[in-house]
N, C-alpha and C positions, 0 to 999 in steps of 0.2 A: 504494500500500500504506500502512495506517495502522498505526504502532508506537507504543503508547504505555506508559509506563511511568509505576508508583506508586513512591514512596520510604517507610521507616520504615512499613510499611502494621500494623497491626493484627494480631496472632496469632490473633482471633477472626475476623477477615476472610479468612486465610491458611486458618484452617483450613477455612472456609464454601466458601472457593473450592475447596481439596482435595477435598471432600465432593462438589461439583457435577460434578466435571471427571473423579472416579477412575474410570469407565469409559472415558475418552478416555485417559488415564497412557500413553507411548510409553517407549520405554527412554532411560535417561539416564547419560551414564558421567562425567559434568560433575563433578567436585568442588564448583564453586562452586555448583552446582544440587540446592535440596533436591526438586523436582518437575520435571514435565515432560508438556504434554497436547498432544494436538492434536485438534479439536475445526471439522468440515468446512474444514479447512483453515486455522485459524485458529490459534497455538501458543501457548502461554500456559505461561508459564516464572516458577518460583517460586525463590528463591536467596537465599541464606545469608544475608545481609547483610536478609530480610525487604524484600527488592523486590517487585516483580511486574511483569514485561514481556508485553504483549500484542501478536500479531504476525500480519499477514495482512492482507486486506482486508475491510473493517466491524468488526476487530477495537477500536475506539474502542466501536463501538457494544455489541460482546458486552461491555467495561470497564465498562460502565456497570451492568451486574446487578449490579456489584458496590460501584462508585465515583463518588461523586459533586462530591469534588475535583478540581481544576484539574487536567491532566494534562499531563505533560512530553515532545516529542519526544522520540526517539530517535535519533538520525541515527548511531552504531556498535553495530550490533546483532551480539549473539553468535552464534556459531555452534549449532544445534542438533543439529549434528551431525560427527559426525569419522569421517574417510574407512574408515578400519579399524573400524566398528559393524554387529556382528552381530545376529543376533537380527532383522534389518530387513528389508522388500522394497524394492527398488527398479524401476523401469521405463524405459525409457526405446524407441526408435522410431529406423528406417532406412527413407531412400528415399523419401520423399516431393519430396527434390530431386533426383531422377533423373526423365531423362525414360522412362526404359524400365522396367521389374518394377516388382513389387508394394512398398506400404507396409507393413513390419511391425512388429511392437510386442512386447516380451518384457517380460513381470514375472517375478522372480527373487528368492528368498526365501535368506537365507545361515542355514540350520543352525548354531547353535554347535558342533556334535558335528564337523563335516567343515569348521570355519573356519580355523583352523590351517594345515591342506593348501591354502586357497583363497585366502590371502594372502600364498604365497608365491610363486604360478604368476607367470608375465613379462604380469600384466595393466597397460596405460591405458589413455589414448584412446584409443580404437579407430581415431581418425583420423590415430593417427602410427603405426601399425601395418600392415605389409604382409598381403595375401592370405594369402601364405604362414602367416603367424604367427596370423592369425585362422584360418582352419581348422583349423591345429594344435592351437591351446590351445582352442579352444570346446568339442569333445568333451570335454574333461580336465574343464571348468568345469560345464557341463552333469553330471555325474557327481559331483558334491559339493554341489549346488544344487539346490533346488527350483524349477520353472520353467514358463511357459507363453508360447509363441510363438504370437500369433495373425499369419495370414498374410494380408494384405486382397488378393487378387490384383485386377488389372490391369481385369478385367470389374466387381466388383464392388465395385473405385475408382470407377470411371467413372461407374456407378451412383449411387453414393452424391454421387458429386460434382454432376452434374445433378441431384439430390435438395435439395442443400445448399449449390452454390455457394460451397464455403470447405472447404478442407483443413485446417484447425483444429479444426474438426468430425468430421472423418473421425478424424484421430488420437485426438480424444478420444474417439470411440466407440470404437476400438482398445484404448486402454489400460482404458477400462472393463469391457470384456470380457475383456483378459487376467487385469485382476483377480478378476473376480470368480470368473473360470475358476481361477486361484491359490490365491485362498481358500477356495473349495469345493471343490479336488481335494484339496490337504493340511491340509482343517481347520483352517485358519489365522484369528487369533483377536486384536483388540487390541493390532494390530503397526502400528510407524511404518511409512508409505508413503513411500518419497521419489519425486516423476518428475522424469525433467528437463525444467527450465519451458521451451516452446512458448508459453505462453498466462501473462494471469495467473490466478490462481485462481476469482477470478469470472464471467469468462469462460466458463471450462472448465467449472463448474457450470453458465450458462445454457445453452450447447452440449448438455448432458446435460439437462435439466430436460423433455424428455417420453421419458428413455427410464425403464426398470423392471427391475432398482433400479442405484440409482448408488451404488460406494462411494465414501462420502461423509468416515469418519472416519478421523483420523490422517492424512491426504492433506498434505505436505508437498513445495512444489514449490521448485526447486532451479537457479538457473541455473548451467551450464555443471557440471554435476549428474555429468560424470565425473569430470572432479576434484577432487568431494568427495564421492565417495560410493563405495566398493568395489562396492555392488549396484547401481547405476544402472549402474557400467563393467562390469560383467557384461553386465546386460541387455544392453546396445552392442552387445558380442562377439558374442553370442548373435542377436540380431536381423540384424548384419550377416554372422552365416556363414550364417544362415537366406536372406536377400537375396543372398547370395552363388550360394548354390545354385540357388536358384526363378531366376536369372539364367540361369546352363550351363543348366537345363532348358527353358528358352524356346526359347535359342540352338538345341538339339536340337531340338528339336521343329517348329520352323519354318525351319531352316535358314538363319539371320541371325547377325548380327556385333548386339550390343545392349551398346554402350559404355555404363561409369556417367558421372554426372553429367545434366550440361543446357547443358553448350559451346556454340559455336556451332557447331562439328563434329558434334556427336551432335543439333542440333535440325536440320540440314541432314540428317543420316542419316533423322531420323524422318520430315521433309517427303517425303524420298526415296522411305519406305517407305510412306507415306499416299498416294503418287500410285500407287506401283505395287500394292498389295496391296487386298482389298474391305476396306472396316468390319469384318466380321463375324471379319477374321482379325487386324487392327492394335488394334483395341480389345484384345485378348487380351496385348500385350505394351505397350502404348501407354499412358502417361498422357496423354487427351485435353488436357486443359485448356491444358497446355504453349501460349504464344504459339511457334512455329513460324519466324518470323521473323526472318531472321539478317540482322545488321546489314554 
């Protein structure tokens, strides 16, 4: 990732750049920040003091529309964002490390009108969080949020995997669809995107580069993206009572035990279940790709 930052820059520069960027403007509750864009994933942050930090990957290179002085690493870059900001989507994905059920992906948009109620519910990680408590609170969440859970089931992982050889790929067509399924369902418009980073950003754009269309703008990717972000820890919840579910319904449906994870007990279960069961009925709850092989 390239961060570079101007000092003392120019009010005529400050203003040129506002001018170029004010369709990309994401929400900003920063004191110290008089702007705030993001720009295919690129952030570009304007503050009080007449700086300008530029942040993302080939972000050196977008600096340069503008600047043709020496430029300063950055090596303690600010936060763009704080955990309690509404008005935001977040996204984030379950299950891609389980050997059994589908990969799913939720984008999740936080209303300021119902944010109040939604920042007081018992949400985090969803990884220190019991069963119990994720199906509890997700209904409650799901019902203050705007949202879309795309569900990749198990046939059409597999699919896509033999297509692509890279589950990096597969999520990011996931989130690209949840998104755009997001934006299109509640006319959603010129909002910061956070996901949680999987990939870095340029990546995930090559990944996407022949699908149609790809949102592209305001895309801020975020590591470890629940704990700093209210709408990425939604998603979570969300995806994972989604995953939770399409689990019990397998279980039913086929009359099997489908532990999560990818243990050496649960790839010993799936080896088990590949010797006994045809293709046609393992691919339906199986992540192929899984090495099998227990040590």
């Amino acid at each position: 990732m390239n961060n570079v930052s101007f000092k003392k820059v120019d009010p005529k520069i400050i203003e040129e750049i506002i001018n170029a960027y004010q369709p990309y403007e994401v929400n900003n509750t920063d004191p110290n920040k008089v702007k705030a864009f993001n720009k295919n994933g690129i952030t570009i942050t304007i503050y009080k003091t007449n700086s300008v930090l530029f942040q993302g990957y080939h972000a050196d290179k977008e600096a340069t529309k503008f600047f043709t002085v020496p430029i300063t690493i950055s090596n303690n870059i600010p936060q763009t964002t704080s955990y309690f900001q509404k008005d935001v989507i977040g996204n984030d994905e379950v299950g891609v490390g389980d050997v059994f059920g589908p990969l799913v992906v939720t984008a999740t948009y936080l209303p300021p009108v119902t944010f109040d109620q939604l920042k007081v519910l018992p949400i985090k990680d969803s990884k220190k969080m019991t069963t119990e408590q994720i199906m509890s609170v997700a209904p409650v969440i799901k019902k203050l949020v705007q949202s879309v859970t795309i569900v990749v089931d198990n046939n059409q992982y597999n699919q896509w995997y033999d297509q692509y050889q890279n589950a990096h790929v597969i999520k990011a067509l996931a989130h690209n669809q949840a998104l755009q399924q997001l934006i299109a369902n509640y006319h959603l418009r010129n909002k910061a995107i956070f996901i949680d980073q999987f990939v870095n950003a340029t990546k995930y754009f090559e990944y996407l580069q022949n699908i149609t269309p790809v949102i592209k703008d305001n895309l801020i990717f975020i590591t470890k993206g629940e704990e700093k972000s209210l709408a990425i820890a939604c998603s979570a919840i969300l995806s994972r009572a989604a995953f939770l579910t399409a689990i019990k319904n397998l279980e039913a449906k086929y009359h099997l035990a489908l532990p999560l994870g990818a243990s050496e007990k649960v790839k010993a279960l799936a080896q088990k279940y590949k010797a006994t069961y045809p293709p046609h009925d393992y691919q339906h709850f199986l992540k192929l790709h899984f090495n099998l092989t227990t040590k």
